[in-house]
N, C-alpha and C positions, 0 to 999 in steps of 0.2 A: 607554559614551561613544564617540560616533566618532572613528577617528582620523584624527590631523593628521600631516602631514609636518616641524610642527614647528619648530626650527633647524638643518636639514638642509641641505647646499648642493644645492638639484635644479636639474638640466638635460634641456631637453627637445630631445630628439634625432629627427626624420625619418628613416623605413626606410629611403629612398632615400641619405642621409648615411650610415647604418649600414649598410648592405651594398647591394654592387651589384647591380642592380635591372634594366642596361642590355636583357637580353635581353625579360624580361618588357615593360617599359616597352617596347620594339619593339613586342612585338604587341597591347600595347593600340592602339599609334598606327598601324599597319596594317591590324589587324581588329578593333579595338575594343571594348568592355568585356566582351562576354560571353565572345569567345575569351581574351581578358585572365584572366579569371576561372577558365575552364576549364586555363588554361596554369597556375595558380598553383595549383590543387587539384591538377593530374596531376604537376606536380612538387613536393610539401608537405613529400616525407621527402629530397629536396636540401636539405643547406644550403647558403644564399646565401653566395657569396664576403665578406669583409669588405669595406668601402665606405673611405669617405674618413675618417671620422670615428671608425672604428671603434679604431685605436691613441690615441686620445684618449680614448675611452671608457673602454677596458680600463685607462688607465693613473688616471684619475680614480675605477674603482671600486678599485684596487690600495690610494688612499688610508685606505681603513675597514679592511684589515688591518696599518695600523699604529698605529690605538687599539683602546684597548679600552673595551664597553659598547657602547651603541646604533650603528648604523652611521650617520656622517655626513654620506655624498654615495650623490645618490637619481639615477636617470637614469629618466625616463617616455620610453617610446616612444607616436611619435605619428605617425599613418600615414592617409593618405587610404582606402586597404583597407577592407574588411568585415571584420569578424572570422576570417569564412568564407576567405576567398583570404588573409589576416595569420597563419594559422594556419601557414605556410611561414615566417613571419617569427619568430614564438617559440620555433617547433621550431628555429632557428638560432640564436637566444639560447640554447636551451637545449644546443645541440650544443655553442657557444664558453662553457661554463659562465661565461655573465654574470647578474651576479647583480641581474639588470632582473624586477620581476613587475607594475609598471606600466606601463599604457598605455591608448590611446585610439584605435582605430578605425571611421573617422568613413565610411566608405559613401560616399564621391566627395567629399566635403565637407571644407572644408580645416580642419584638424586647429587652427588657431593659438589659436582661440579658448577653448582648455582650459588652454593655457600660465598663465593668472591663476587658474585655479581651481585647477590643482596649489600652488601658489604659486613658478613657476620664477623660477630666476635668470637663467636664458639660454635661450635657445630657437636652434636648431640647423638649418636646413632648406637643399634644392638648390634651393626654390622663393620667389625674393625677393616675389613677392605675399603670398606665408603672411608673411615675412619682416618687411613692410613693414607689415603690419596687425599684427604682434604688435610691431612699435618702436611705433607709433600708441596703441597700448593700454596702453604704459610700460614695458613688459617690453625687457629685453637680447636683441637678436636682430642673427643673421647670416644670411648668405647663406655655405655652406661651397663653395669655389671645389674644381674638378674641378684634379687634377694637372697641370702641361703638360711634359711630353715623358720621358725616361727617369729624370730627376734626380729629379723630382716624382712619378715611378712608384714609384720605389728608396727614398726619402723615406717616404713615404705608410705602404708595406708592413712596414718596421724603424722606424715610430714615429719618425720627425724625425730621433733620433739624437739625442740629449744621453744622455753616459752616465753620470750620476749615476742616472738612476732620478728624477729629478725629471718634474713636469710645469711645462713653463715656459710662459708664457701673458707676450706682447706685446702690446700696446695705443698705436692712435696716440693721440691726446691731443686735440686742437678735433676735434667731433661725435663725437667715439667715449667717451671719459670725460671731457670735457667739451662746453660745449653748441658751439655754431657762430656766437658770437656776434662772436668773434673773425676766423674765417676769413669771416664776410660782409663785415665790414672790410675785408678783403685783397680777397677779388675784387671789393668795388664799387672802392676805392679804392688799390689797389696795395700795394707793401711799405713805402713810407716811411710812408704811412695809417698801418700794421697795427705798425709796429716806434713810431711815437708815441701809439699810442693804447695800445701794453700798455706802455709804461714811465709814462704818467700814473697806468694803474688798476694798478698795479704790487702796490698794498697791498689790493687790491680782489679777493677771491674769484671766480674763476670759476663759472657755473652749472653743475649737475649736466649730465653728456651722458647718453644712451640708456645706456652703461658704468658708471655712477657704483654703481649699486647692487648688481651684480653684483663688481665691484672690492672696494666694502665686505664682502662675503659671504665672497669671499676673504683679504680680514685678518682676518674673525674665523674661518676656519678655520685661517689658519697661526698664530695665537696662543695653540691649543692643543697645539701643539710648540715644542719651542727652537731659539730663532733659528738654530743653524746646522743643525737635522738635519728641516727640515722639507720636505715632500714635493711644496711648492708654492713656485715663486716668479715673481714677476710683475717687468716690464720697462716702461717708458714709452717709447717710439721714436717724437718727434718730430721734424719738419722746422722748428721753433721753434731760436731762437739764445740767445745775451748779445746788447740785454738783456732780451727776451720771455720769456726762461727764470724770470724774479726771481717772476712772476704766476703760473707753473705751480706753482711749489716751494712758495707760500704757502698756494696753494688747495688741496695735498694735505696741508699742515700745517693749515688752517682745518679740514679735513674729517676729520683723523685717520685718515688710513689711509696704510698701511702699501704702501710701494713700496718692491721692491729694489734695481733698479737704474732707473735716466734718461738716456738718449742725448738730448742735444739735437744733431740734425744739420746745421743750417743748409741745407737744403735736399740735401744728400749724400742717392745710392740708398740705401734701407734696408736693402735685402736682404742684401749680405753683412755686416749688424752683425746681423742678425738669426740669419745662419747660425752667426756667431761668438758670439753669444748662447746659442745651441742651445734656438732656440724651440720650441715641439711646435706652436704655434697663435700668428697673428696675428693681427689685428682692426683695419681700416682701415675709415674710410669714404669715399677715392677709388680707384676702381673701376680706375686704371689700375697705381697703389701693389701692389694686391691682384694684378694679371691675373700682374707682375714677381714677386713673393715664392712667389706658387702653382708657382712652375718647381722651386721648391726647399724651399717650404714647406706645411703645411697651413692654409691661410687663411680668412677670414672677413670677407665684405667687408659692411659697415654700411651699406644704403642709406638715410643719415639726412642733414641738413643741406643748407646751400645748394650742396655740391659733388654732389649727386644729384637737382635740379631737371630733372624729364622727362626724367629717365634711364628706358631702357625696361626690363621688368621679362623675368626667365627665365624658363622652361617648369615649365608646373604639375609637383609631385612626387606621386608616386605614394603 
């Protein structure tokens, strides 16, 4: 029988997110594929420094050695590479003993389109076109935001810092796990709009966002531990109030999933509740939210909903 990946939590990860790629990617973008190609064989038994994503990874496959029986959480690598020049890319897997033996490299061709045949929950890339075509298709996707400055270097390198050993995982809330129905409200119509039109639908579930299924994948993997000793916990961090907060609490009761914590901010920064949170990972989807948190945290910005209309898109990944 062939096999399936099953009820595994898989996340598909880009080489470029997983280890830094910046030299290489130089000389593709100065001399172009073949020396690209040539640079990537002559250096195969380097490994690639760790990338942005990469203490998120390590701490997501840390998850399966605290059950026992089949491993739970699956990570596909997915790389725009040939097999031939990705060979540098597994030999670095295999250096940072990750225990990854999935993957997809696609020969120039953008990787996203595998993310539904693994059956992923999230998809992971530097490049928001792969990004933006894997949310199109239904799948959870981010764009993983580069460090900015020392903070988000020191961050990056020692894993966020929360020292539980947890992986804490942040979520804003309209267009990221839920839809954007709400926030089209606000920006056609302003706040007084947006704060009477969720106290009328108060009792009324919110739609699914690009997040919702990914989130569910995450309760039912911390519900094979106990509530307090489990190795995952997730956060709601929106810029929602009292009383627009009554419609968020219902719809996560409506939907049965399992949130730890809820910051309702009333438009307050997020970023130091996120520090104080001790997020490993955020997930916004406006792009200015994300650029503030990436100083100090590892983020992921959602290019989903009406707050990403003809926003322009980052440079292909490699």
């Amino acid at each position: 029988m062939p096999s399936t990946l099953g009820d595994k939590l898989v996340i598909a990860i880009s080489s470029r997110a997983m280890f830094k790629m910046d030299d290489s990617h130089h000389v593709y973008e100065q001399e172009g594929l073949a020396a690209y190609s040539q640079y990537q064989i002559d250096h195969e038994d380097e490994p690639l420094e760790p990338g942005d994503a990469f203490p998120l990874v390590k701490k997501l496959l840390s998850i399966n050695e605290r059950l026992k029986g089949e491993p739970r959480v699956e990570i596909i690598l997915l790389s725009r590479n040939s097999a031939d020049t990705g060979l540098r890319v597994f030999n670095s897997i295999e250096h940072y003993g990750l225990d990854i033996a999935r993957a997809a490299f696609c020969g120039g061709e953008s990787p996203y389109r595998y993310v539904q045949a693994f059956g992923c929950h999230l998809f992971l890339s530097t490049d928001a076109e792969d990004v933006r075509s894997a949310l199109d298709s239904g799948v959870a996707a981010a764009t993983f935001l580069p460090p900015k400055g020392a903070d988000g270097e020191a961050n990056r390198a020692n894993g966020n810092g929360n020292d539980a050993g947890q992986l804490r995982f942040a979520f804003d809330g309209d267009a990221v796990l839920f839809s954007d129905e709400a926030e089209q409200v606000y920006k056609a119509d302003g706040l007084e709009a947006f704060t009477a039109t969720e106290r009328a639908a108060a009792k009324q579930p919110l739609t699914g966002g690009p997040f919702k299924s990914f989130l569910a994948a995450l309760h039912t993997l911390q519900a094979e531990f106990p509530g307090d000793d489990s190795p995952i916990r997730t956060a709601l961090v929106t810029a929602r109030s009292a009383p627009a907060h009554e419609r968020v609490i219902r719809t996560l009761r409506a939907w049965r999933i399992r949130i730890d914590e809820s910051l309702f901010l009333g438009g307050l920064a997020k970023v130091e509740f996120l520090k104080a949170y001790g997020a490993d990972v955020f997930f916004d989807d406006q792009r200015g939210h994300c650029d503030l948190a990436a100083e100090h945290i590892a983020t992921g910005h959602v290019p989903h909903g009406v707050a990403n209309n003809d926003q322009p898109t980052l440079e292909k990944d490699s």
